[in-house]
C-alpha positions in Angstrom: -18.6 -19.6 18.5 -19.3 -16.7 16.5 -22.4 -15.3 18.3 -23.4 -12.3 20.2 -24.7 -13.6 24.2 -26.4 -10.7 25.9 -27.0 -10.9 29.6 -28.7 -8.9 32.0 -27.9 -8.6 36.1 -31.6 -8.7 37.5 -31.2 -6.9 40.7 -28.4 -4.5 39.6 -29.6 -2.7 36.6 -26.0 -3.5 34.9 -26.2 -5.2 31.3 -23.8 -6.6 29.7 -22.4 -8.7 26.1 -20.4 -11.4 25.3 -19.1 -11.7 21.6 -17.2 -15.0 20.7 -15.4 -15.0 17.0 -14.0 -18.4 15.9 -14.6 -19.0 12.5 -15.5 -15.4 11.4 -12.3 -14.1 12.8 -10.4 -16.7 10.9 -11.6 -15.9 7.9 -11.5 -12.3 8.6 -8.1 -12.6 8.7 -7.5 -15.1 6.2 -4.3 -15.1 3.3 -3.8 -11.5 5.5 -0.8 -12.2 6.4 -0.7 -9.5 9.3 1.9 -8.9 12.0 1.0 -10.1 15.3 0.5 -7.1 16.9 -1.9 -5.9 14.1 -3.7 -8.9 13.8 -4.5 -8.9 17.6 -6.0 -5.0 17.1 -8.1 -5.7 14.1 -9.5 -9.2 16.6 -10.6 -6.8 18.7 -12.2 -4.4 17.2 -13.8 -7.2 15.1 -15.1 -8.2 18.7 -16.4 -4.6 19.9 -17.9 -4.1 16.5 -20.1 -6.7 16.8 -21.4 -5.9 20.4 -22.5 -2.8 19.4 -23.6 -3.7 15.6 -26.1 -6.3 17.8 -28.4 -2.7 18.7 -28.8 -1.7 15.4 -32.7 -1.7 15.0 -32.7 -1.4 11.6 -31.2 -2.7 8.0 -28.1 -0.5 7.5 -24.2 -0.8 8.0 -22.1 0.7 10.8 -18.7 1.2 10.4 -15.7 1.7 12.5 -12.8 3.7 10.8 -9.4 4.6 13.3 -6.9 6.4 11.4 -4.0 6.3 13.1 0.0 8.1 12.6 1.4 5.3 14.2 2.3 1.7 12.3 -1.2 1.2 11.2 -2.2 4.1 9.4 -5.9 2.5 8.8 -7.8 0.0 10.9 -11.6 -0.5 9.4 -14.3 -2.9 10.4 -17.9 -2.9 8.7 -21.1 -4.7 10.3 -24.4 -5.1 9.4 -27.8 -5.4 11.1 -27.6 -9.1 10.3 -24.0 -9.0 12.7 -21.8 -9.9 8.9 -18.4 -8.3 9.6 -15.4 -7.3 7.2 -12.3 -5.0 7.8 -9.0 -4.5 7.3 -5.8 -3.3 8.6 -3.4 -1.1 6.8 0.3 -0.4 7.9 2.5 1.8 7.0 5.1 0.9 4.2 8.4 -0.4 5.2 7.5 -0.7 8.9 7.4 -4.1 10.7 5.2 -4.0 14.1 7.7 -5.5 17.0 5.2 -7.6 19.3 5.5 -5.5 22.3 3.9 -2.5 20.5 1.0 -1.3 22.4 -1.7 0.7 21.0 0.0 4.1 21.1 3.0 2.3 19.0 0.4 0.7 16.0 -1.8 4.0 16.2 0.3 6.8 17.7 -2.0 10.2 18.0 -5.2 9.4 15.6 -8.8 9.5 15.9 -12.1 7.5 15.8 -14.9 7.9 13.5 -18.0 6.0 13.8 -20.3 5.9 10.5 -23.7 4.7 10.6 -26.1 4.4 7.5 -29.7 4.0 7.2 -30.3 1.6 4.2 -34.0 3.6 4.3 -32.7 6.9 5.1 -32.2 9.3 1.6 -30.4 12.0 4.1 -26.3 11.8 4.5 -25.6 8.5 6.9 -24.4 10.3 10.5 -20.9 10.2 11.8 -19.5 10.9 15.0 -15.3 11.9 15.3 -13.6 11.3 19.2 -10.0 11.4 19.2 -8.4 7.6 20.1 -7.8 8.5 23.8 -6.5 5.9 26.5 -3.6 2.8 26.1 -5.8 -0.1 24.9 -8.6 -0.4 22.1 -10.8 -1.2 25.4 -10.0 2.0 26.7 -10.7 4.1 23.6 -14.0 2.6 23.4 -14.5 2.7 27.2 -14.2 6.2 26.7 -16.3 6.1 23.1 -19.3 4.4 25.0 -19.4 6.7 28.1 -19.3 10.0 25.4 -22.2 8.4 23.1 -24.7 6.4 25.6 -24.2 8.7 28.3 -23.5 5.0 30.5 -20.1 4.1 32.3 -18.4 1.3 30.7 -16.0 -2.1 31.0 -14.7 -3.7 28.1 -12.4 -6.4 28.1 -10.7 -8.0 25.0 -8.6 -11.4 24.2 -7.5 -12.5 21.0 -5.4 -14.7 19.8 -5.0 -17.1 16.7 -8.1 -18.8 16.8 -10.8 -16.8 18.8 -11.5 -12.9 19.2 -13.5 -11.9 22.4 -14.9 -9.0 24.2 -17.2 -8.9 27.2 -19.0 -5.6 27.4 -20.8 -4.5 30.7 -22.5 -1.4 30.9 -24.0 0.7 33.9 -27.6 1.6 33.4 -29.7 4.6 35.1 -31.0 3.3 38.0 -28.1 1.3 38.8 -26.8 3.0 41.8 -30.7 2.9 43.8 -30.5 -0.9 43.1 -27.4 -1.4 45.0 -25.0 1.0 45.9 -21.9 -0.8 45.5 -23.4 -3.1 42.6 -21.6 -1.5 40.0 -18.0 -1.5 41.3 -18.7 -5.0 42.6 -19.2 -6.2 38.9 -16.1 -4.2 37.9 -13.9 -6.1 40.4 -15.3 -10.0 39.8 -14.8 -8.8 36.2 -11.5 -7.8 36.7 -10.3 -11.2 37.9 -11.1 -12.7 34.1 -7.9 -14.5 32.5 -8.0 -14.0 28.6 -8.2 -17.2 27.5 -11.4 -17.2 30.1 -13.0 -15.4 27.2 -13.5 -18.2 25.1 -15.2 -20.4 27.5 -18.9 -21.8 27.2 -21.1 -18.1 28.2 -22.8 -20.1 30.9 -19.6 -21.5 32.4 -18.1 -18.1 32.1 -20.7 -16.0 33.2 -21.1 -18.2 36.7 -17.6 -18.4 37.2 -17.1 -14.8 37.2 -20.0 -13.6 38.7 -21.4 -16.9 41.0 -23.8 -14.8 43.8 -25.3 -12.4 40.6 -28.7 -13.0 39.1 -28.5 -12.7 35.4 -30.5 -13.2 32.4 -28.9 -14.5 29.2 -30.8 -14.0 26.1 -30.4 -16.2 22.7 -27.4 -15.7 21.4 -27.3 -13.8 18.1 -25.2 -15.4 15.4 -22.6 -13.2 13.6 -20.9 -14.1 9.7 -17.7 -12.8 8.3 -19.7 -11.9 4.6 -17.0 -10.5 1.7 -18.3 -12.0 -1.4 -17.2 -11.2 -4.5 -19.9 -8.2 -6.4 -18.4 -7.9 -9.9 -22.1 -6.1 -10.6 -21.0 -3.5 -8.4 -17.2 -3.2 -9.8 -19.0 -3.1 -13.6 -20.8 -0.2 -12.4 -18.4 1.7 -10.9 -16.4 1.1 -14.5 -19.7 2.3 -16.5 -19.7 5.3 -14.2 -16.2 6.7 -16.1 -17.6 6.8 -19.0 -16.1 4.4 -22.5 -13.7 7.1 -23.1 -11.4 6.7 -19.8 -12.0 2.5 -19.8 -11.3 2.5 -23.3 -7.6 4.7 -22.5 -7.0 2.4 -19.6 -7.7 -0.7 -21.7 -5.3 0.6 -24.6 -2.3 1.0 -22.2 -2.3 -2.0 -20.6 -4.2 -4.6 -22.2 -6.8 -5.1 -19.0 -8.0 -3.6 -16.1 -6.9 -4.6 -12.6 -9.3 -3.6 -9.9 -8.5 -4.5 -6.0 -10.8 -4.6 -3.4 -8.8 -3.9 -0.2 -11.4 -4.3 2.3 -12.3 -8.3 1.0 -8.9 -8.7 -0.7 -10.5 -10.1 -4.1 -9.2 -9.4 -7.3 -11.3 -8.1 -10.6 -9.5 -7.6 -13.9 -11.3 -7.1 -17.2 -10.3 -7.1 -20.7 -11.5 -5.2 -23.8 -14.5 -8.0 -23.9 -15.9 -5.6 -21.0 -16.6 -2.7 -23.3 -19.5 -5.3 -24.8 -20.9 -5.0 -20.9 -20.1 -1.8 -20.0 -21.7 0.4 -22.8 -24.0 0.4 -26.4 -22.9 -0.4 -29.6 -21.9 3.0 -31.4 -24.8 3.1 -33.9 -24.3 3.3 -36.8 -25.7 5.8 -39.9 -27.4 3.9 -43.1 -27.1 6.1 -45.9 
């Protein structure tokens, strides 16, 4: 579990990916305390963030953010070149998600945005906005992938309590001169997949499914869930508003109390902090 198993069909010209979260998605979701119907959208797009986080060719973070007007208001899911996910889910206050809500229901109208940054790059990281269209997070990226890579796609998602899952097949150039009816062949003997199927050993899977294909698997790529705690990073961001505004916020409440939604840890300071955050006023001998 938690790897990335890419796969190739020889004499079709059709790639695909297979992304299976255990652990990761566990703790993903960890002390979360999500609705069902919430935690089984963030699962998936935990899944399809980490099939296409696997192409990144270089250090830098790509991010999914869906804003939705539905029950979820905000779903967000960061990766890495090294595959380390984190995200959360935000839903609207004083809403409860029933279990039969569908992605129109947790999203409503909403829209996609896609932001990918260069840890070498010094120019603005690039985004890309499409508006959430079709009735399932397999769908919206369905139609996602087909806009960006200019490739027809089939995505398929299961998650439940323990594992989060996507298999990702994708119809390349010369696909069609290989074998005419190649492509919608794969579709169908994909099709047939049960979702707990999702979860099963790639090779076992992959022949099941697909039993007169040639394919390739590759090594399978290992993905984390990675939310440490960085109280460097909150101390900076504290130095950044100067002693005057840290010293105000210390004087009306004793501390400071700093969240960090997207890993759910805690920071709070008290005035000791000051001695960390700025110099010693000096002082004039006279």
């Amino acid at each position: 579990m938690d790897t990335v198993h890419r796969f190739l069909f020889d004499d079709l010209d059709i790639r695909g990916a297979l992304v299976q979260l255990g652990p990761a998605w566990h703790e993903l979701q960890a002390v979360r305390d999500y609705e069902p119907p919430v935690r089984r959208l963030l699962g998936e797009l935990a899944a399809v963030t980490a099939i296409i986080g696997c192409n990144l060719k270089q250090p830098g973070r790509l991010s999914f953010h869906l804003r939705g007007e539905g029950a979820v208001r905000l779903l967000v899911m960061e990766c890495d070149e090294q595959l380390r996910l984190r995200g959360l889910a935000k839903v609207a206050d004083a809403v409860s998600p029933a279990p039969t809500f569908g992605v129109h229901e947790l999203l409503g109208a909403g829209q996609l945005v896609l932001t990918l940054q260069n840890n070498a790059a010094t120019e603005h990281p690039y985004q890309s906005y499409v508006p959430l269209e079709g009735d399932s997070l397999a769908a919206i990226f369905e139609h996602y992938l087909a806009q960006s890579e200019q490739a027809p796609a089939r995505l398929l998602l299961s998650v439940d309590e323990h594992h989060a899952c996507a298999l990702l097949l994708q119809k390349l150039p010369d696909a069609d001169k290989r074998d005419a009816d190649g492509w919608n062949r794969i579709q169908h003997l994909a099709a047939t997949l049960q979702p707990g199927e999702l979860a099963l050993p790639p090779e076992t899977l992959l022949t099941r499914v697909f039993p007169e294909e040639t394919l390739r698997l590759f090594d399978p790529l290992p993905v984390s869930y990675h939310c440490p705690r960085d109280e460097a990073k909150v101390i900076d961001m504290l130095r950044s508003l100067g002693r005057d505004e840290v010293e105000a916020a210390l004087a009306d409440t004793g501390a400071i109390s700093i969240h960090d939604d997207i890993c759910n840890h805690e920071y709070r300071f008290g005035r000791e902090v000051l001695e960390h955050l700025f110099d010693q006023p000096s002082r004039t001998l006279h």
